[in-house]
Biopython code that builds the backbone (N, CA, C, O; Angstrom):
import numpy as np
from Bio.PDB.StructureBuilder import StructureBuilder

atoms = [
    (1, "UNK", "N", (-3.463, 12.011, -24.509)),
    (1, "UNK", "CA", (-2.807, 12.238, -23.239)),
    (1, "UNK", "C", (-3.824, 12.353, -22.108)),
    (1, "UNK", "O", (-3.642, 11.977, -20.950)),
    (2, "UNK", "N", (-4.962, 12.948, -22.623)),
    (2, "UNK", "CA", (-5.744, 13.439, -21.525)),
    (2, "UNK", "C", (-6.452, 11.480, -20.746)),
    (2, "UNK", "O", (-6.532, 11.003, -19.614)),
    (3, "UNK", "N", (-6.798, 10.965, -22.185)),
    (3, "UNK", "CA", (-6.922, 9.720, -21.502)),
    (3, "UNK", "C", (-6.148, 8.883, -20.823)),
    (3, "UNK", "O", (-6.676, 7.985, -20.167)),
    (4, "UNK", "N", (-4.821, 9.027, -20.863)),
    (4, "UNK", "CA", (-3.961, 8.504, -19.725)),
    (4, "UNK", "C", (-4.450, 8.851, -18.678)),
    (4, "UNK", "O", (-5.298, 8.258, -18.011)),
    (5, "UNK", "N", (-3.816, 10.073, -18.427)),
    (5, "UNK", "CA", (-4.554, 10.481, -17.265)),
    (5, "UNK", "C", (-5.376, 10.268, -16.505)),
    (5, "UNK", "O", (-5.021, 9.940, -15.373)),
    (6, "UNK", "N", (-6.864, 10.371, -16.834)),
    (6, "UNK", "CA", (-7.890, 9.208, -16.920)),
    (6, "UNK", "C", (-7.733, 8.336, -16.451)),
    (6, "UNK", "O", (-8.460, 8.018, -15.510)),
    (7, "UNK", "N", (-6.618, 7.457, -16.919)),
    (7, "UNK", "CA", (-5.885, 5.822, -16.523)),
    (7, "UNK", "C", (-5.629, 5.841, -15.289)),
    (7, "UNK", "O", (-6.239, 5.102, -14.518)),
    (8, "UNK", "N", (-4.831, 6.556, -14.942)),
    (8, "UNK", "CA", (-4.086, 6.740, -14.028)),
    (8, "UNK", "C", (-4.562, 7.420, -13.242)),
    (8, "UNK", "O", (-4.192, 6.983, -12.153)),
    (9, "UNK", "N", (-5.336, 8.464, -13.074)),
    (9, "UNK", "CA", (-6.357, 8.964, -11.761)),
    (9, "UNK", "C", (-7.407, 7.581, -11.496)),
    (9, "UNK", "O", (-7.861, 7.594, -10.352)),
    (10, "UNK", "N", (-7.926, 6.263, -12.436)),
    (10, "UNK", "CA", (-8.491, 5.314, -11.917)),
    (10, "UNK", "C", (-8.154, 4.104, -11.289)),
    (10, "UNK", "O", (-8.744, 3.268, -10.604)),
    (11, "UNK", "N", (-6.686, 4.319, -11.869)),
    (11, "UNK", "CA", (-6.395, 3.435, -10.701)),
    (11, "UNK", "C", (-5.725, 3.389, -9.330)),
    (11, "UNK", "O", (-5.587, 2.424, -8.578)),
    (12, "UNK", "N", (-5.210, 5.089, -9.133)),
    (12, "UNK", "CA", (-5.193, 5.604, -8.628)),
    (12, "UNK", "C", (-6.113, 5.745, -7.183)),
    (12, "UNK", "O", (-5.839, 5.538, -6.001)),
    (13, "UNK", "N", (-7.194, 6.149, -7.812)),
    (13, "UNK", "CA", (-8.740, 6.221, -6.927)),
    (13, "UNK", "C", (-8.561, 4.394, -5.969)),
    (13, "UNK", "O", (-8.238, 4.070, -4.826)),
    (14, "UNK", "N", (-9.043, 3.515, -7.411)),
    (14, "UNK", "CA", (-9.507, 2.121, -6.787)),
    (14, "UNK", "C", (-8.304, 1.517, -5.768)),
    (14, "UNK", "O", (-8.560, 0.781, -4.815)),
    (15, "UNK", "N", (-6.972, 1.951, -6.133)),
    (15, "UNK", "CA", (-5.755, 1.802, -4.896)),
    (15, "UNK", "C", (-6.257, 2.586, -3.382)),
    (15, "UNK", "O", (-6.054, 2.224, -2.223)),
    (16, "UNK", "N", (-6.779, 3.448, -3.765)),
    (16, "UNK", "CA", (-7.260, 4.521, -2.405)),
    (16, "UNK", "C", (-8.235, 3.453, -1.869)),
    (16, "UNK", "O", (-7.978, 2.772, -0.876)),
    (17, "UNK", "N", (-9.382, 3.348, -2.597)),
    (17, "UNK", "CA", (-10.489, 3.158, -2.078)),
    (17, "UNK", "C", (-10.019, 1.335, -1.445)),
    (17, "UNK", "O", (-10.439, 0.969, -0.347)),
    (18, "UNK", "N", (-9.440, 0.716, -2.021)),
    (18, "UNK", "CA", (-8.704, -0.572, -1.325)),
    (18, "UNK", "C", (-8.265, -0.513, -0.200)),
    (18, "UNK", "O", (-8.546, -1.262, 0.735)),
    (19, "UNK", "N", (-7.190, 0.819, -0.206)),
    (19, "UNK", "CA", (-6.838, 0.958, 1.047)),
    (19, "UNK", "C", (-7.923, 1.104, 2.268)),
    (19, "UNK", "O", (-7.836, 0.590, 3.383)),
    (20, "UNK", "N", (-8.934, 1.913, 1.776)),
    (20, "UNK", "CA", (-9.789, 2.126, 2.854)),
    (20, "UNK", "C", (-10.720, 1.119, 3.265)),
    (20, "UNK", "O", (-11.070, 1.047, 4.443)),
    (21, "UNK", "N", (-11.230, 0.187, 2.219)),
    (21, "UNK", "CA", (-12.016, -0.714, 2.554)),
    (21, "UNK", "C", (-11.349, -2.153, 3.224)),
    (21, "UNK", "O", (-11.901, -2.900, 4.031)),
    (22, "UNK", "N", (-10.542, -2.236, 2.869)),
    (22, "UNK", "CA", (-10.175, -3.832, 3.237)),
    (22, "UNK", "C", (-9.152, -3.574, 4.312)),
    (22, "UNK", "O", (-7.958, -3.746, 4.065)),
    (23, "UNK", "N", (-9.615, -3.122, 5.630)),
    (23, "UNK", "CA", (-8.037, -2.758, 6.758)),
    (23, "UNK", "C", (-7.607, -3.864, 6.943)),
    (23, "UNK", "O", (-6.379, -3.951, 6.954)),
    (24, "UNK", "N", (-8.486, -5.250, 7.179)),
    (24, "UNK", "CA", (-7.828, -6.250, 7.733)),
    (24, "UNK", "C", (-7.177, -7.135, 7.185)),
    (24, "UNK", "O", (-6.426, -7.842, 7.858)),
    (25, "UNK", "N", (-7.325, -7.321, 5.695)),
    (25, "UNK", "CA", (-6.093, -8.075, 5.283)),
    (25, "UNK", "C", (-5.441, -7.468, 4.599)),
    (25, "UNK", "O", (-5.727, -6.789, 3.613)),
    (26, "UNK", "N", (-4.157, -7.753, 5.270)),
    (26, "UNK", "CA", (-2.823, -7.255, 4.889)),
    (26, "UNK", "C", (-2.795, -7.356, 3.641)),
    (26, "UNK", "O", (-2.553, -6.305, 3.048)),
    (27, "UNK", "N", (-3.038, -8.690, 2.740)),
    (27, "UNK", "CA", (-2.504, -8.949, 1.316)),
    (27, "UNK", "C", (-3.105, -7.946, 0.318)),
    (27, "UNK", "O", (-2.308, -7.521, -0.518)),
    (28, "UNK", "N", (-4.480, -7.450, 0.248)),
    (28, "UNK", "CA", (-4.815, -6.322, -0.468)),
    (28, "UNK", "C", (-4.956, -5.191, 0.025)),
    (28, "UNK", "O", (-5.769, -4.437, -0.510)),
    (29, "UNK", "N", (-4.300, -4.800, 1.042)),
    (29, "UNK", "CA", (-3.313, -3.707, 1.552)),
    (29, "UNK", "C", (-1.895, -3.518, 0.821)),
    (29, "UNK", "O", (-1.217, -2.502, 0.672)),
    (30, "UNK", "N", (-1.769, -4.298, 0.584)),
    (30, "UNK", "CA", (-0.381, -4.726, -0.122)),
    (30, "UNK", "C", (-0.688, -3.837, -1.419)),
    (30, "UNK", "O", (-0.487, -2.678, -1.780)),
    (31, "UNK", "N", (-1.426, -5.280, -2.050)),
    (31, "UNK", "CA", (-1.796, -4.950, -3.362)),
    (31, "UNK", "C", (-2.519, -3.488, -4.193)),
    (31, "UNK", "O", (-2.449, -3.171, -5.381)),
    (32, "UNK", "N", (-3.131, -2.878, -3.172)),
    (32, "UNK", "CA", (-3.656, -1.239, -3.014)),
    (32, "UNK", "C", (-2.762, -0.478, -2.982)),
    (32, "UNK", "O", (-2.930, 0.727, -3.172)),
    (33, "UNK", "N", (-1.609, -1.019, -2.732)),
    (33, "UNK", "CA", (-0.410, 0.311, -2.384)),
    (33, "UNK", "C", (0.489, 0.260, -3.684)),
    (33, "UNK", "O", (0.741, 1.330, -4.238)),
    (34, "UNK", "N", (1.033, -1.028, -4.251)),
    (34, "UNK", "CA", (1.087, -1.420, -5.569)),
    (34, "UNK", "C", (0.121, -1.031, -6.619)),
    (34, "UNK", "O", (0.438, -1.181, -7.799)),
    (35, "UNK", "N", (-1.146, -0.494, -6.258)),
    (35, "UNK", "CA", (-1.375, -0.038, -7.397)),
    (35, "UNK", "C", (-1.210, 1.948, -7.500)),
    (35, "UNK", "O", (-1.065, 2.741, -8.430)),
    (36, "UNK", "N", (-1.307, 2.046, -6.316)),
    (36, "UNK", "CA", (-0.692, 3.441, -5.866)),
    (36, "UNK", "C", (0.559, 3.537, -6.486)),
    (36, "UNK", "O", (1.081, 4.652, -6.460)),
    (37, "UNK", "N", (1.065, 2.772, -6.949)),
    (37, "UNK", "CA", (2.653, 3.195, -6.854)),
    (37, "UNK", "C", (2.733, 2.772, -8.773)),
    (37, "UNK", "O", (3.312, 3.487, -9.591)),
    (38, "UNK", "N", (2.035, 1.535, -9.091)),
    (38, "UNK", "CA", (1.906, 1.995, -10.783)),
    (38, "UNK", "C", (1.015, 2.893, -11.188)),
    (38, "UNK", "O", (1.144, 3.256, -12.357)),
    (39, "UNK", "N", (-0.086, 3.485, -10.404)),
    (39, "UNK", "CA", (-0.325, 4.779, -11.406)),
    (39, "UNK", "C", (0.264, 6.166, -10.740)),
    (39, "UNK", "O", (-0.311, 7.215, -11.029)),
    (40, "UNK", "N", (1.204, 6.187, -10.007)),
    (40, "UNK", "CA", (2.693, 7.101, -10.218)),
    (40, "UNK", "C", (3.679, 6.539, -11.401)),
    (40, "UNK", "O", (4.325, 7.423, -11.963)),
    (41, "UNK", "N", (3.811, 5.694, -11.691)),
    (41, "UNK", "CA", (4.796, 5.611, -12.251)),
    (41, "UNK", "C", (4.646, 5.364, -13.678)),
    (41, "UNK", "O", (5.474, 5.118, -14.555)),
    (42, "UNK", "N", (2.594, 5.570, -13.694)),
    (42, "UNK", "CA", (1.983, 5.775, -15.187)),
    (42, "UNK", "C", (2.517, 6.981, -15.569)),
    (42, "UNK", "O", (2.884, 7.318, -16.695)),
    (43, "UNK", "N", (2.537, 7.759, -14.293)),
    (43, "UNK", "CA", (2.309, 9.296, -14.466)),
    (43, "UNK", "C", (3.646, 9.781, -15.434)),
    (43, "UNK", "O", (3.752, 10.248, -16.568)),
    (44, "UNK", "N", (4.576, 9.417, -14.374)),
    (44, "UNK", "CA", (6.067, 9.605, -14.644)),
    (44, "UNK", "C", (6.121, 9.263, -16.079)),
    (44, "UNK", "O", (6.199, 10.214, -16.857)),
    (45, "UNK", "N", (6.081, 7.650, -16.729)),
    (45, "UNK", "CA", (6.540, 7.069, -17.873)),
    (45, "UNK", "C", (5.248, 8.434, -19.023)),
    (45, "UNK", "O", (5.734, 8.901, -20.053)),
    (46, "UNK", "N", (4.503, 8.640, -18.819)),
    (46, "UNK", "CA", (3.896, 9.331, -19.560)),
    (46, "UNK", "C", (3.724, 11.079, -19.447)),
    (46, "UNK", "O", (2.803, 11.623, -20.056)),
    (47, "UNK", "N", (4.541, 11.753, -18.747)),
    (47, "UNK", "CA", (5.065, 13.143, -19.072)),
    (47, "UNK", "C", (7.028, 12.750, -19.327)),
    (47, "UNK", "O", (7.909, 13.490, -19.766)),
    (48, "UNK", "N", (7.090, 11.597, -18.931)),
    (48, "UNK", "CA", (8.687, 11.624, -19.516)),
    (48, "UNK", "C", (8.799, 11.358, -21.254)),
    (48, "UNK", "O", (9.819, 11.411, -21.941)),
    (49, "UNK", "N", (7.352, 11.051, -21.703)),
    (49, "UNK", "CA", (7.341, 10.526, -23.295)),
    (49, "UNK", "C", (7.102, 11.878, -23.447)),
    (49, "UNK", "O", (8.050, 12.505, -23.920)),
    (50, "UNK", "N", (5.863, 12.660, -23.117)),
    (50, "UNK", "CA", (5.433, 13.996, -23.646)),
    (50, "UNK", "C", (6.693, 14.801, -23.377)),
    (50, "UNK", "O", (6.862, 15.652, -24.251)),
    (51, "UNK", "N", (7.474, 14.794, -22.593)),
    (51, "UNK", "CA", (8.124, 16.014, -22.639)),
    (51, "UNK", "C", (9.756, 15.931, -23.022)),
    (51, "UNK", "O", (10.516, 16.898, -22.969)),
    (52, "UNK", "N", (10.196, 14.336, -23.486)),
    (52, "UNK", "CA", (11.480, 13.855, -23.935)),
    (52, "UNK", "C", (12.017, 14.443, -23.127)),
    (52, "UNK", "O", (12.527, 15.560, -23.220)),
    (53, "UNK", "N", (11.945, 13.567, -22.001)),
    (53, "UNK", "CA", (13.057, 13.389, -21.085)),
    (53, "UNK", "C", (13.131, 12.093, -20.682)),
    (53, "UNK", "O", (12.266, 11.236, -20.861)),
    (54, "UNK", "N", (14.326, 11.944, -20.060)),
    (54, "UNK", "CA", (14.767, 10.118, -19.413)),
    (54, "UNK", "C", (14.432, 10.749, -18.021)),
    (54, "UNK", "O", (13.512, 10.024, -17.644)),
    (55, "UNK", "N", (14.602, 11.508, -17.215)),
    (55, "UNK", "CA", (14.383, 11.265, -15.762)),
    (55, "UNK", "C", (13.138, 10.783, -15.121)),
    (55, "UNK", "O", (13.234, 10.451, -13.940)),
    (56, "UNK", "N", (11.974, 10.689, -15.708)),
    (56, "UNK", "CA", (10.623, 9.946, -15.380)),
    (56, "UNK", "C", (10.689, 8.781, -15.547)),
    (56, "UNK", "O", (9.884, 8.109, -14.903)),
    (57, "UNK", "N", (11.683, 8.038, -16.487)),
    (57, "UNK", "CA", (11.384, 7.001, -17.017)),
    (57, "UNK", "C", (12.490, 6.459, -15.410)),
    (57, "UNK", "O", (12.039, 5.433, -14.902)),
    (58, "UNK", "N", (13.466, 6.900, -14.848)),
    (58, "UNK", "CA", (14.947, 6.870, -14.123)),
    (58, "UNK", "C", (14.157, 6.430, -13.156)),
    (58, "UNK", "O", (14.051, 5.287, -12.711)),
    (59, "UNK", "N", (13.363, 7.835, -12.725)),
    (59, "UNK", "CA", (12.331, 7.687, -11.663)),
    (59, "UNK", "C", (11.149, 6.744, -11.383)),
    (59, "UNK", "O", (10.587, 6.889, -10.297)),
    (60, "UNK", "N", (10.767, 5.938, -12.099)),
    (60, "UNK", "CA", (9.983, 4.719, -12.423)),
    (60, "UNK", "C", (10.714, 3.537, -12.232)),
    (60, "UNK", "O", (10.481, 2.743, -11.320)),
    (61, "UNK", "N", (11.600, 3.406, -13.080)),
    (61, "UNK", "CA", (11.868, 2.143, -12.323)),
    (61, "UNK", "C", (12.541, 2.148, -10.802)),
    (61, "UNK", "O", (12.571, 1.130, -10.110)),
    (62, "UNK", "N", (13.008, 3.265, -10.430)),
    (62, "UNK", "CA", (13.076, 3.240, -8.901)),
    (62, "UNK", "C", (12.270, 2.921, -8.072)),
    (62, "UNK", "O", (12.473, 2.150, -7.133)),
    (63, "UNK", "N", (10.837, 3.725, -8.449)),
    (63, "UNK", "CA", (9.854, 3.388, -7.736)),
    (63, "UNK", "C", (9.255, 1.991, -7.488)),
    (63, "UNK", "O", (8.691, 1.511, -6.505)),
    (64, "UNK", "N", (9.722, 1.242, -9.332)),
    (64, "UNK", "CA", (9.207, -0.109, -8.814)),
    (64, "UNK", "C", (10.002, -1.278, -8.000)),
    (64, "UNK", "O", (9.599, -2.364, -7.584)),
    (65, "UNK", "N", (11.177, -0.702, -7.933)),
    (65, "UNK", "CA", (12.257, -1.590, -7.216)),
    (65, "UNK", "C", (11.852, -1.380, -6.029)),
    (65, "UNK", "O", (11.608, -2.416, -5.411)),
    (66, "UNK", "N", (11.654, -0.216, -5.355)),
    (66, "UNK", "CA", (10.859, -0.651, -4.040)),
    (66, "UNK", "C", (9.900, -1.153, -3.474)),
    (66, "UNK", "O", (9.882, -1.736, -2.391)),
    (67, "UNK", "N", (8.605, -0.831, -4.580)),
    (67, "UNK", "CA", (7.795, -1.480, -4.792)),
    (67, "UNK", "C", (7.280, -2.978, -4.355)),
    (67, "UNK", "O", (6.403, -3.332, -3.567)),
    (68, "UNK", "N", (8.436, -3.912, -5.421)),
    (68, "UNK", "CA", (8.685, -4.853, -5.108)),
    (68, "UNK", "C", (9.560, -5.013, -3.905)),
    (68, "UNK", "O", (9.456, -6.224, -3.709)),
    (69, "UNK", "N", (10.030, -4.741, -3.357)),
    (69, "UNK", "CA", (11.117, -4.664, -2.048)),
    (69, "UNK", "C", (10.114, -4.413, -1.260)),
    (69, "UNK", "O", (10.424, -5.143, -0.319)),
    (70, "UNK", "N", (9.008, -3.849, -0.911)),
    (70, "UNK", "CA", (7.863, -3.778, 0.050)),
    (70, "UNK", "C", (7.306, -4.624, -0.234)),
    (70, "UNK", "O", (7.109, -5.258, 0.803)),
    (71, "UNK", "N", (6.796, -5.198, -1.181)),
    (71, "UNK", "CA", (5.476, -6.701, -1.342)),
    (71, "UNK", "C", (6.830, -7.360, -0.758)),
    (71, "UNK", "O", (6.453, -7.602, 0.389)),
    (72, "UNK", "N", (7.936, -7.726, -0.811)),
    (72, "UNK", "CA", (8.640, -8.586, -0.797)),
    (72, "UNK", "C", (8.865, -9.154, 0.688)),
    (72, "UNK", "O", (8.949, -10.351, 0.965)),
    (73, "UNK", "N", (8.946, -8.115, 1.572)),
    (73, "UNK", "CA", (9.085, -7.397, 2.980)),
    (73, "UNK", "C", (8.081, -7.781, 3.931)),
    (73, "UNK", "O", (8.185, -8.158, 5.099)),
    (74, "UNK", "N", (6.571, -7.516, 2.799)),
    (74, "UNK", "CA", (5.224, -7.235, 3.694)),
    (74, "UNK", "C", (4.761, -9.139, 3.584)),
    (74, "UNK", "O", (4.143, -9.773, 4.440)),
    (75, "UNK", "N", (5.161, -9.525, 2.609)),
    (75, "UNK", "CA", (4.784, -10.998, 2.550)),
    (75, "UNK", "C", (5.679, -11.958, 3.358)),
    (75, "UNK", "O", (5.297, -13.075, 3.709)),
    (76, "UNK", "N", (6.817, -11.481, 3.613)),
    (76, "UNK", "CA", (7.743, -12.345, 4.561)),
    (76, "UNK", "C", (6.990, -12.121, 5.653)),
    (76, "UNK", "O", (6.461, -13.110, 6.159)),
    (77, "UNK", "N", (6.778, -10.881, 6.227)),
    (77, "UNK", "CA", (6.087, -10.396, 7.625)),
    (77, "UNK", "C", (4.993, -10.927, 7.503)),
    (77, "UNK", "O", (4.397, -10.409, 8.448)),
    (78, "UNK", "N", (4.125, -11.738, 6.916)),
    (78, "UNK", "CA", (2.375, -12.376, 6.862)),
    (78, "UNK", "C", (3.098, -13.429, 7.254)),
    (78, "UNK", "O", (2.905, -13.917, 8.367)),
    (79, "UNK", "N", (4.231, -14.039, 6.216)),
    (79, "UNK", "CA", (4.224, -15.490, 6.419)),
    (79, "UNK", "C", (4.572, -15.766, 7.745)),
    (79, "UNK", "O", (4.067, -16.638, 8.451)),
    (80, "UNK", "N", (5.562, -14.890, 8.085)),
    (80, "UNK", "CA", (6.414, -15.112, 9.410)),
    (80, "UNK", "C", (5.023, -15.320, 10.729)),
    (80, "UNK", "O", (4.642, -16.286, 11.388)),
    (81, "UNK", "N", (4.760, -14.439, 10.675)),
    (81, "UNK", "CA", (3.152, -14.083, 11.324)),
    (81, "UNK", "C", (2.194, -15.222, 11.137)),
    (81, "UNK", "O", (1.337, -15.074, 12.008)),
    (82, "UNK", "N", (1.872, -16.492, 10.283)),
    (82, "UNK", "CA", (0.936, -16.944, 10.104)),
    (82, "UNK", "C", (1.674, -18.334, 10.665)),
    (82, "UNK", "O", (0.980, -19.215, 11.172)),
    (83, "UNK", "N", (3.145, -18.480, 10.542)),
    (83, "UNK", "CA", (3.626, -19.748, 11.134)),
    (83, "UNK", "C", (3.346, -19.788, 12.598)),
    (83, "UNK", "O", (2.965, -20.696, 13.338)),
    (84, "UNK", "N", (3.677, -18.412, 12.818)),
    (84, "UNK", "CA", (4.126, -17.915, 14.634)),
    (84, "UNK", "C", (2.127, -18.244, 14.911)),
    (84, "UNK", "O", (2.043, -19.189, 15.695)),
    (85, "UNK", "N", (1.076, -17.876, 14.609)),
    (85, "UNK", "CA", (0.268, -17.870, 15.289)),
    (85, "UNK", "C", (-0.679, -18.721, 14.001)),
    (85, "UNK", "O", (-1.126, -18.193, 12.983)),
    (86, "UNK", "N", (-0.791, -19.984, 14.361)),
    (86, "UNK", "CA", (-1.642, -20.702, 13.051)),
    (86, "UNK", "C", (-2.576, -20.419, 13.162)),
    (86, "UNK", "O", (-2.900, -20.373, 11.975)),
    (87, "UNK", "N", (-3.611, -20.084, 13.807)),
    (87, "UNK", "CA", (-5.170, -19.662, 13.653)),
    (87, "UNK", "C", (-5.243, -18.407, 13.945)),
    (87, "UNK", "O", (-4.861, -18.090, 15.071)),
    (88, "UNK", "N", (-5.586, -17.685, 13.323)),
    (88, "UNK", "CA", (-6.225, -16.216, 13.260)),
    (88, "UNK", "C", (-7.901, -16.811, 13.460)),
    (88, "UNK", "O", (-8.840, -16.016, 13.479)),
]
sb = StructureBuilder()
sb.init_structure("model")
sb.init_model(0)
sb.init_chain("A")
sb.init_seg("    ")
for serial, (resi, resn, name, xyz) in enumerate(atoms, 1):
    if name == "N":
        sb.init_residue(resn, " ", resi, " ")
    sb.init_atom(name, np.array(xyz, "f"), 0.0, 1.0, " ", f" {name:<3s}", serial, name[0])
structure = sb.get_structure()
């Protein structure tokens, strides 16, 4: 267990540290926040096994439905953005 954890505080961290390093493109801004959001939902799927319960597991896939509903959101808004102004 303790090495989950582990898991999940590292990718955790490298989602942070994405966020902070790369401000200007959006796409691994994206992808940094997606990983923010699977090692929550490491967290969840792995005290919902240790402690037999379903509500972590309930709570996980919620999280990833938005998840995806934000990449989904944030990539329409690039594309929309990259037609409207072709050269950055």
């Amino acid at each position: 267990m303790i090495l989950a954890l582990f898991l999940s505080f590292f990718l955790f961290v490298i989602g942070v540290a994405g966020i902070l390093l790369s401000r200007k493109n959006i796409i691994l801004i994206i992808m940094s926040l997606e990983l923010l959001l699977l090692s929550c939902n490491y967290n969840y799927i792995l005290f919902s096994v240790y402690l037999d319960d379903l509500i972590g597991q309930v709570f996980a896939l919620l999280i990833l439905s938005v998840g995806a509903s934000e990449s989904a959101v944030g990539l329409a808004l690039v594309i929309s953005y990259y037609r409207t102004y072709k050269y950055i």
